[in-house]
C-alpha positions, 0 to 999 in steps of 0.5 A, spaced: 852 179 742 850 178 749 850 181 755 848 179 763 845 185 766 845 185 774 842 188 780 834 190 780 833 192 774 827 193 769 828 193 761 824 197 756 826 197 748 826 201 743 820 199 739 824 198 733 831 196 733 835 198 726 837 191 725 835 184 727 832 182 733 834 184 740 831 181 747 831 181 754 831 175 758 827 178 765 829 171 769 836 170 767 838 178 765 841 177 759 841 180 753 841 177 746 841 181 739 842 177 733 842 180 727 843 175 720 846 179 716 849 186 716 851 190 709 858 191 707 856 199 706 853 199 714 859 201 719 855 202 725 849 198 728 846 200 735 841 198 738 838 203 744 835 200 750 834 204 757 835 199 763 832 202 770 836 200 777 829 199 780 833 199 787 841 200 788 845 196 791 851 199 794 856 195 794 854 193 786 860 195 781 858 192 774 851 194 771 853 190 765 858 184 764 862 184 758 860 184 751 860 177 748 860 178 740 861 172 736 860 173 728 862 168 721 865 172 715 861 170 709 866 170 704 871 167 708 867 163 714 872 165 719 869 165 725 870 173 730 869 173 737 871 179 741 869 181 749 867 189 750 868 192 756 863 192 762 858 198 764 860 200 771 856 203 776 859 210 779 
């Protein structure tokens, strides 16, 4: 999953993330979680971080882009790509 984060921001992570690996690139502002494998008798992974707005921006809409998720069925190798919403600022 990857994700472009705007604006002032800071990051901070959980100190434990229930399934792969996720990081924030503080320079380009993208998120990126890669997980390597996920169980059949999993439904869910979430991955909560907190993102602090250090300074507004009155004319920011978006605080997060689109969700990008790409992923490879083990079994058939078929390919998933889906585009989640973005996070608005209200």
């Amino acid at each position: 999953l990857t994700a472009d984060v705007y604006g002032d921001v800071s990051w901070q992570p959980i100190s434990t993330v229930p399934a792969g690996e996720i990081k924030f690139d503080a320079n380009s502002k993208k998120i990126n979680w890669n997980i390597t494998s996920m169980p059949e008798s999993v439904d869910v992974l979430a991955a909560p971080f907190t993102i602090t707005i250090n300074k507004l921006n009155p004319s920011q809409n978006l605080l997060v882009s689109k969700v990008k998720i790409e992923a490879e069925d083990t079994i058939t190798k078929e390919k998933i790509s889906l585009i989640g919403n973005e996070i608005k600022l209200q």
